[in-house]
N, C-alpha and C positions, 0 to 999 in steps of 0.2 A: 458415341451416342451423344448427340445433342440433346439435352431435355428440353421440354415446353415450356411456355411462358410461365405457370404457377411457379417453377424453381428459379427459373431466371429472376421474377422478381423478389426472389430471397437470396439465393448465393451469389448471384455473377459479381466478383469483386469488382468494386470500383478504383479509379485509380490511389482513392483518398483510402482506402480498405486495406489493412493486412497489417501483419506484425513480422519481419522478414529475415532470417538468417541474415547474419553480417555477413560469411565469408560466401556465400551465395547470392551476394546482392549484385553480381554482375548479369544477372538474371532477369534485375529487376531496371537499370542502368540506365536502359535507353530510355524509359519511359518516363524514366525521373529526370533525363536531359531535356527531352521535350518539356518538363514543367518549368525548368529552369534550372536545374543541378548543374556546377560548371568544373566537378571534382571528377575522378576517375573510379573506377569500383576498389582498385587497392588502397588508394587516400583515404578510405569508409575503412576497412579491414584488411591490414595482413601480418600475414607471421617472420615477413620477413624483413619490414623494415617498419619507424614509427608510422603509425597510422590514426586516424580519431579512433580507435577503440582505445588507444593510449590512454584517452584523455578522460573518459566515463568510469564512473567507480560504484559497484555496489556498497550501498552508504548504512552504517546500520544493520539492523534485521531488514530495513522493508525497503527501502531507497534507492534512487540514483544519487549521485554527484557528478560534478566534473572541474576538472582543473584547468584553472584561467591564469596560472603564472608557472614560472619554471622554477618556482622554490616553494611547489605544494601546494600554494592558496588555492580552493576549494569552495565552490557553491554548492547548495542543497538548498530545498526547500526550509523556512523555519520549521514549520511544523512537522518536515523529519527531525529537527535538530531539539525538538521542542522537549524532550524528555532531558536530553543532555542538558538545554539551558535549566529547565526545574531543577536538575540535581545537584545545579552548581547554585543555583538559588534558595536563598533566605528571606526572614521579613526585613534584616539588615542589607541584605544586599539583592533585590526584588528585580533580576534579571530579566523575567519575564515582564515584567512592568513597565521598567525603567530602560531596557536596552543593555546591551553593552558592548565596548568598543577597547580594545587593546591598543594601547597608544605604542606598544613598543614589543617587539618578542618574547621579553622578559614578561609582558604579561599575558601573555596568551595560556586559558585555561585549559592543564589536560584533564579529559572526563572521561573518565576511571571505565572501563571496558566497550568503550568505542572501538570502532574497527570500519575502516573500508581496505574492499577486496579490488584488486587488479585485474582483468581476465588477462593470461598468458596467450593459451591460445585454445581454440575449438576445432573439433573434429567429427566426420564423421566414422563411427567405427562399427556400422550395423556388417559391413562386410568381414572384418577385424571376428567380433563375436560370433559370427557364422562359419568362421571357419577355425574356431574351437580355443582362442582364447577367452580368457575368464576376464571379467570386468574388473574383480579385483587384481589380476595381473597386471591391465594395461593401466589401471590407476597407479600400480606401485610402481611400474616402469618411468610413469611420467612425473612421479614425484621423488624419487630416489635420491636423498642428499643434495638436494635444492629446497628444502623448504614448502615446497610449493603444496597445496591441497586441488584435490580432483572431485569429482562426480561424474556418474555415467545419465543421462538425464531419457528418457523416450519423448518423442515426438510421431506425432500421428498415431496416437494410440500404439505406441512399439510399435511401429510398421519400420521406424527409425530407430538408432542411440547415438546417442550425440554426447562427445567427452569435451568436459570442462574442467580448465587447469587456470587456477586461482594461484595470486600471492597477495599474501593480506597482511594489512600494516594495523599497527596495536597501538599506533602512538600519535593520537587525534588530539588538537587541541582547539578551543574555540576563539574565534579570532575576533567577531563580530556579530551584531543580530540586533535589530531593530526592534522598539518596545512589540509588546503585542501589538499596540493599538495601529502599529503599522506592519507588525508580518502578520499579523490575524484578524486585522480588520474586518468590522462586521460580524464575527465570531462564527457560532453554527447558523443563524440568520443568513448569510451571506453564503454559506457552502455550499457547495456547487450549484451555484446561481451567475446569472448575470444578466446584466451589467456589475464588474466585480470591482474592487478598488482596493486589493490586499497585496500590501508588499511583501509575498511569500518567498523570505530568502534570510541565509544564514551561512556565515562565513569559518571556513574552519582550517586548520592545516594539518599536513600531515608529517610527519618526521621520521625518518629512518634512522641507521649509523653511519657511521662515515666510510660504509662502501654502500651507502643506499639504499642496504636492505632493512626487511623489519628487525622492529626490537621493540623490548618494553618500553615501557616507559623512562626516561632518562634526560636530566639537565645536559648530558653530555649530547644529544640527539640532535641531528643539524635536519633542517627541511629536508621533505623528499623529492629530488631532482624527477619529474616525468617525463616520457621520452617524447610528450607532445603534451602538449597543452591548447586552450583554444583561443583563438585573435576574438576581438570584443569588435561589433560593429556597431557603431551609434548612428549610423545613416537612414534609420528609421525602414517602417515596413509599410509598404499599401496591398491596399486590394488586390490579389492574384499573385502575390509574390511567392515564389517558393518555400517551402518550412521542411525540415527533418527532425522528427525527433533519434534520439540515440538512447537506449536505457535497458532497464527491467524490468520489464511490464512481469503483472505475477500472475493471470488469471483468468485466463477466458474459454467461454463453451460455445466455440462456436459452429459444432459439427452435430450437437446432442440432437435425439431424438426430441418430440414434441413431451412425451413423459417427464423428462426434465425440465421443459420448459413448464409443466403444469405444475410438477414439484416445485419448482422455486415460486412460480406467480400465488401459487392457491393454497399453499402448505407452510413453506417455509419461511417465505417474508414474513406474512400477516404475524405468526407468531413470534419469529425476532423483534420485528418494529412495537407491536406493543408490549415486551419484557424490559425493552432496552428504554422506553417511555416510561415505563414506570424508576428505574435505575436513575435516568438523567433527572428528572422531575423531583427526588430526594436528593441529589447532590446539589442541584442549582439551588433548592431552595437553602441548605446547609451555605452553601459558599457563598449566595447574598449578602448573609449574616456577618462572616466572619472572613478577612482579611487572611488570616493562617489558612482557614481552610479552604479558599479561593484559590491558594498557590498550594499546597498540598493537595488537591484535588483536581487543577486542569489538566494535565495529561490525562487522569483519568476520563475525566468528564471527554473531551476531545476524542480517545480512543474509542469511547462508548457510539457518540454520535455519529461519527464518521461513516460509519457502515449503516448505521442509524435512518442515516437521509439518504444514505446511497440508494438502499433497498427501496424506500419507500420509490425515489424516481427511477429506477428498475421495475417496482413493478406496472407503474402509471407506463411505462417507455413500452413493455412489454404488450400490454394490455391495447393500445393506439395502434400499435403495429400489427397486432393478430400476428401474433410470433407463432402460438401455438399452430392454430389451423393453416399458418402458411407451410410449417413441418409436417404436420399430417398432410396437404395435399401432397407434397415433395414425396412423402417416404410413399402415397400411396402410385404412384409413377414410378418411384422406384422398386415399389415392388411387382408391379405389370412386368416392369423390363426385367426384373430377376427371377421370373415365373419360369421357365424354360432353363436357368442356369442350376443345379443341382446344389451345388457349393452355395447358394445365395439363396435359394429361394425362402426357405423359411426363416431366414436371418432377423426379420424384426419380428416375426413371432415368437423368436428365442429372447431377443431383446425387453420386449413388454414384460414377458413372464417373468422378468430376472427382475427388472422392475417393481413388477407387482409384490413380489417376496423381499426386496430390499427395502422399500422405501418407509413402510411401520417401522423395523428397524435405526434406518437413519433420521428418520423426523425424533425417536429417542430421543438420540445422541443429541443432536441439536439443540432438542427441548432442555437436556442436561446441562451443556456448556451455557445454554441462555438463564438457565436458574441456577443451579446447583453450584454452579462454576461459577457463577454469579455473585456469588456471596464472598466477601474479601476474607476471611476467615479459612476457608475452605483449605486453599492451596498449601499454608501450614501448618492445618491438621494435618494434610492430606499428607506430608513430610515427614510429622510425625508416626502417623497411623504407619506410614511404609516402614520408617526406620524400627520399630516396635516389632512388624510383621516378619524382617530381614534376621532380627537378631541385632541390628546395629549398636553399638554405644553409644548413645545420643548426650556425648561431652560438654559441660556448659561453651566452650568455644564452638561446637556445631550448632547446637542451639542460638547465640550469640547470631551467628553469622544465618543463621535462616530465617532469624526474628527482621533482621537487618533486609533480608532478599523480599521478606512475603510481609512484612508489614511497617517497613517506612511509609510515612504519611496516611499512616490508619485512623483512623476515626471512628471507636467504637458504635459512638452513638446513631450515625450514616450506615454501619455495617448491620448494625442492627436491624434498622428500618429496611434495609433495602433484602434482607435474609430472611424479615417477615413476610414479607409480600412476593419473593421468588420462591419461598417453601410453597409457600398456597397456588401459584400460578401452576407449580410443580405437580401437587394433588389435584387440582383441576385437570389439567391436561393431560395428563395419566393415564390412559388405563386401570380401573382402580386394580383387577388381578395383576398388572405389573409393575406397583409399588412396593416396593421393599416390604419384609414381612415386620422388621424391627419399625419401620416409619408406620404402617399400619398401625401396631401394637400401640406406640405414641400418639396418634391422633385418637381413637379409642379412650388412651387414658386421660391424655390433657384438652380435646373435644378441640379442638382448630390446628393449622398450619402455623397460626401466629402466635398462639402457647405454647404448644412445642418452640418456636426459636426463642422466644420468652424464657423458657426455661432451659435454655441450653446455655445465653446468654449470661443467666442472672448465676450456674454454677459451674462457669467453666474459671481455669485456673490462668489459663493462654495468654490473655492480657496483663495480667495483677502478680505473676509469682513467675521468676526465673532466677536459676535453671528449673524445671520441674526432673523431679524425680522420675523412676523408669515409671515406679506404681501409680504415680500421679497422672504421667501420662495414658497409664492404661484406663483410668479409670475417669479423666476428661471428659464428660459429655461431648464437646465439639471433636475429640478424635474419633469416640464411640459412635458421634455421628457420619461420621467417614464412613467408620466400617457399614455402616447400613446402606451405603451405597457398593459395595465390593462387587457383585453382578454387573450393574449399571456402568462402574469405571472400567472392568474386562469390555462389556458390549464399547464403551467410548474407543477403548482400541482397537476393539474388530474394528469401526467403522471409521476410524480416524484416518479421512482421506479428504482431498481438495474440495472434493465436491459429491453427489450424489455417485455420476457418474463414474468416477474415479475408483468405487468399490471395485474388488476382482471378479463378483458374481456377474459384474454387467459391463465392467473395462473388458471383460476377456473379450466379447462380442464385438468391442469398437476395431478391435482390430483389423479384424473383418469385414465389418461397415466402410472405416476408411479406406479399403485396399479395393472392396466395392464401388463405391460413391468415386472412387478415381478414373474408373472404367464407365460406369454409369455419365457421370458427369466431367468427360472429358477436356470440354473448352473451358472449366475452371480453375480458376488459379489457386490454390488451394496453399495456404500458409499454415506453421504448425500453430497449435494453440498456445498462449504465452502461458509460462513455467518461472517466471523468474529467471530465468537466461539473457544474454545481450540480445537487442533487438532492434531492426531500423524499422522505423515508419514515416511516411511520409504523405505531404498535402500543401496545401496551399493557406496564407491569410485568407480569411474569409468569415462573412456574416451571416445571417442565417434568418428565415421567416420565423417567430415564434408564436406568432398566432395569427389569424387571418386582420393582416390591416396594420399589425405590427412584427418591423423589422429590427434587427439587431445587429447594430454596424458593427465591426472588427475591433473598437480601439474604445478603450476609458483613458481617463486624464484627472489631473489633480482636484480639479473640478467639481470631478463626483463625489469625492473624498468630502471636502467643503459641506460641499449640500446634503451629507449625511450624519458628520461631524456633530456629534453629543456629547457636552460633557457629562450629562446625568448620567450615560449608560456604557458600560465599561468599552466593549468592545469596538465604542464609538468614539470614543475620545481620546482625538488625536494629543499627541504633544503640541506644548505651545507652540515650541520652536516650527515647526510643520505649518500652524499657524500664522505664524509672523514672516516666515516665508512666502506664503500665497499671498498673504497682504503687501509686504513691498515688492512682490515678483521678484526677487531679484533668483534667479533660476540658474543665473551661469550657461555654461555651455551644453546644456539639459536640455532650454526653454524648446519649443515648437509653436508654431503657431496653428493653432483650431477653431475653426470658425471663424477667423479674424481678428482672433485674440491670443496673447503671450498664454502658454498654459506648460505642463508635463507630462509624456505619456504614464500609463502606469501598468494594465493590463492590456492584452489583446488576444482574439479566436481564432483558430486555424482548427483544419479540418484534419486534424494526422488520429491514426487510429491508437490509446492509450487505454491504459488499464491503472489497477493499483500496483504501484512498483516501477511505474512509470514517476512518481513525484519526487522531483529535483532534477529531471531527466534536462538537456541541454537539448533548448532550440536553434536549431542551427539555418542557417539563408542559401543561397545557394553555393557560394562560394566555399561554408564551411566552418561560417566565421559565427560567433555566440550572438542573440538576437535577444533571446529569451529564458526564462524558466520556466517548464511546463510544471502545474501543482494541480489541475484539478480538471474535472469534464461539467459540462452543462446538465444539469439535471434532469435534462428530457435527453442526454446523452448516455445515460446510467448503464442503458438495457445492450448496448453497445459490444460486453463482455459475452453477450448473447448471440445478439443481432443489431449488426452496426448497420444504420439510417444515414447514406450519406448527406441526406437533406437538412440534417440536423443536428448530427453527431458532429459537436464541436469539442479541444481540449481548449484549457485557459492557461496562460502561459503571463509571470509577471515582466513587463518589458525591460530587457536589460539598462535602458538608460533612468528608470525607475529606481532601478538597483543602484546605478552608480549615483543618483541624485543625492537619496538618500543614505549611501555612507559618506558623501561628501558634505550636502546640507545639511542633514540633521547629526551624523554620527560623526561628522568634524575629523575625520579619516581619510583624507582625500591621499595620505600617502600610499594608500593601499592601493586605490587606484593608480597611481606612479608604477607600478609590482608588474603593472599588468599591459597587456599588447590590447592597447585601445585606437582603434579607427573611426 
């Protein structure tokens, strides 16, 4: 069954569309030869000899990296690394500020529970599980005294299981990273914008034992040998040139019914975007002030906004494209054609209704984690309140060490302000019957949202007295405030799932949809949704119309950098050195010429399809060889995670000779570059 034009112009992937199994990318091969691809589908992935999956490493909690030498050396994005540079950073030694750069191995800093993962290898085992072994069997099978860790992952809504066999190294150290004011240039201003001018990149290594494998931490630790690593091309990129990305994208719906699409546009942005507005607007103005809490508070602040401005251009992306009513007409075709199927027919009327019963529920939970969870304070009472609830012995070294987890870089007087105003957003958006009966009680006695944390505040012990006693703890205002959420944090785990749809009440139905929608809609191509698993995508260099009359070429340059350049305003001001380089040009073997003038590339747009968990992902040319860093999408590229616009859905990627410019210009490391397979 071929569908009508209404679906085609929503699903039929484009070439630039999808996010694609590695070890089934010979599927995808030929079409990527025609763009330019000059590699074979085993050089992309195999289990049987080194291949580029060798060389990509889940970085962190959320990241790609990948290795660009044979003794470990490591790119990521800064702002994956951004938390690891804060924790290694002081006012004495302002990393984030100032840069830094390891002149020698001896100084390379290791940051204390870093970890990138290696993928072994993938599988699919939906047949395996079907014929009646257990998922935890073939995970023990395939980690049995090797070290190695596993997961069983679904795809296509379980239509699939796809096994993933990890080996993860523990002993990360930071090698190099450029001030903010050139990996974060422009700061949230500049995020996901463009024309962009951010050198987002950060240099790390990894270290094994001396057979290779992981180990802790250890001066005895020698780099870790990878079985591939990736050649560096500096022959620049034009218009229509081939791009891959290679990574772990973490998060896309792009199968969902239009119900999710109205949940996320009409529900649940508006409400994120303005809690998270009011959060950022008391820390910026705190961090203005004060130099300590500038650097104690940007991961924070970072973390906050990031999804902050994603949403808001998700939901402007969504809203332009009539996401919604393009899935209503779809599904109402699809339901003509499944009129006559038995198994299928009432299938979105099961779906809505599942909907309709879920979604009060998870707008909650949402509304929870956006306030309640909001509040810096919370996460250790919330340790407290458990260890109390358990029976636990909460020993001055557990305490110690959870004070150390939930409130390094706290700032009472931030927590404060920002716990007044998420209580109240809290009781406004409410439900008032389903507010806790104890918060009830408290607003009654103390007449507002912002008395009550006034006075939780003004006699809690949490800050000012450790160890606290068991009685002290019980009797805590901020633990007792805990407990008045104990309903509320059971519902946060009923509904703690990816997404809307990811609940059981209304997953169970996709499973069905997509085994439908595959019959239904035949001639398309259909990729699983990204999970945070390895994934290829691929596109082209390329620019894009942004509004009628104005276009947006492929490429920035040092140029822009220049004419943006503030010293009044943080995230604008460059280093001298950056400075005094653009004034004598002396550019080295960087320069290019643009417009007819000596300049440096810095950013550039391709069209490859990304998510989050895609940043630090490695752009690779046709041949295979490193071009770029992918960090970020165009912000009318947002809604993309949804419904990707090949017209416009661009990623932003910092140009790898960017990279080398600057640990050589400004970071005066040019032996690092020596480390490395540069062409």
């Amino acid at each position: 069954m071929l569908c009508a034009l209404a679906c085609i112009t929503l699903t039929t992937a484009t070439a630039d569309e999808g996010m694609w199994l590695p070890n089934r990318i010979k599927e995808r091969i030929k079409e990527m030869r025609k763009m330019g691809f000059k590699l074979k589908a085993d050089d992309i992935y195999s289990d049987n000899k080194a291949s580029l999956k060798d060389a990509v490493v889940q970085f962190g909690g959320g990241c790609t990296g990948e290795f660009i030498s044979s003794e470990g050396l490591l790119l990521t994005n800064h702002h994956c690394g951004y938390g690891s540079i804060q924790m290694l950073s002081s006012v004495e030694h302002d990393y984030l500020t100032d840069g830094y750069w390891a002149k020698s191995r001896a100084e390379e800093l290791h940051v204390p529970g870093l970890t990138v993962s290696l993928l072994v290898k993938m599988e699919d085992v939906t047949d395996r599980l079907a014929a009646g072994e257990t998922a935890k069997g073939i995970m023990e099978k395939e980690t049995e005294g090797n070290g190695y860790t596993a997961e069983i992952k679904p795809i296509y809504y379980g239509n699939q299981q796809m096994l993933y066999v990890y080996r993860t190294y523990r002993d990360v150290r930071l090698v190099g990273t450029p001030p903010s004011s050139i990996g974060k240039f422009g700061g949230d201003t500049d995020n996901w914008v463009w024309p962009r001018h951010t050198g987002d990149f950060s240099i790390f290594r990894v270290y094994a034992n001396a057979e290779n494998e992981p180990a802790d931490y250890s001066e005895n630790n020698v780099p870790y040998r990878p079985a591939r690593h990736f050649e560096v091309s500096t022959k620049g990129i034009d218009e229509g040139d081939f791009t891959m990305i290679y990574g772990f994208p973490g998060n896309t719906q792009e199968y969902v019914t239009a119900d999710a699409v109205d949940y996320v546009a009409k529900m649940a942005n508006p409400m994120k975007i303005a809690l998270r507005t009011i959060r950022l607007d008391i820390i910026s103005e705190a961090q203005a002030k004060d130099v300590a809490t500038r650097i104690a508070y940007a991961a924070k602040h970072a973390n906050i906004a990031n999804a902050w401005k994603k949403w808001q251009g998700e939901s402007l992306g969504l809203e332009r494209l009539g996401t919604a009513e393009k899935k209503r007409a779809y599904e109402a075709e699809f339901a003509a054609w499944a009129a006559d199927k038995p198994q299928y027919a009432n299938l979105l009327d099961s779906m809505h209704a599942a909907y309709s019963e879920v979604i009060p529920h998870y707008f909650e939970r949402e509304l929870f984690n956006e306030s309640i969870m909001g509040m810096e304070f919370f996460n250790y009472a919330y340790w407290l309140h458990l260890g109390q609830m358990r029976g636990e012995k909460l020993t001055a070294d557990k305490q110690a060490e959870a004070r150390e987890k939930y409130l390094t870089d706290h700032n009472v007087a931030i927590d404060r302000a920002i716990s007044r105003r998420m209580l109240a957003e809290y009781v406004a958006r409410m439900p008032k019957e389903n507010l806790p009966a104890q918060l009830a009680e408290a607003l009654a006695k103390h007449g507002s949202a912002e008395a009550v944390v006034d006075n939780i505040f003004d006699n809690t012990l949490l800050f000012t007295e450790y160890p606290l006693t068991k009685e002290k703890i019980a009797a805590d205002p901020m633990v007792q405030f805990v407990g008045w959420f104990a309903d509320a944090l059971l519902k946060n785990r009923d509904y703690a799932y990816r997404n809307l749809s990811n609940v059981p009440a209304i997953e169970k139905w996709y499973r069905t949809y997509m085994k439908a929608l595959r019959e239904f809609d035949n001639e398309r191509a259909f990729y699983p949704d990204a999970n945070f698993t390895l994934r290829v995508a691929y596109g082209t260099v390329t620019g894009y119309e942004n509004a009628d009359g104005e276009y947006h070429t492929h490429l920035t340059t040092i140029d822009g950098i220049i004419a943006k350049d503030n010293p009044n305003i943080y995230d604008y001001d460059i280093p001298q050195s950056l400075r005094d380089t653009y004034k004598s040009k002396d550019y080295g073997r960087w320069a290019i010429t643009q417009n007819g003038k000596k300049s440096v590339p810095v950013c550039f747009l391709a069209s490859n399809h990304t998510s989050g968990g895609n940043s630090g992902s490695p752009v690779l040319n046709g041949k295979g060889e490193l071009i770029g860093i992918n960090f970020d999408r165009t912000w009318r590229s947002t809604m993309s995670d949804i419904e990707f616009d090949p017209t416009i859905c661009r990623n932003i990627s910092v140009d790898i000779r960017y990279v080398l410019f600057v640990i050589d210009r400004i970071g005066g490391a040019g032996y690092l570059i020596e480390e490395m397979d540069v062409k």
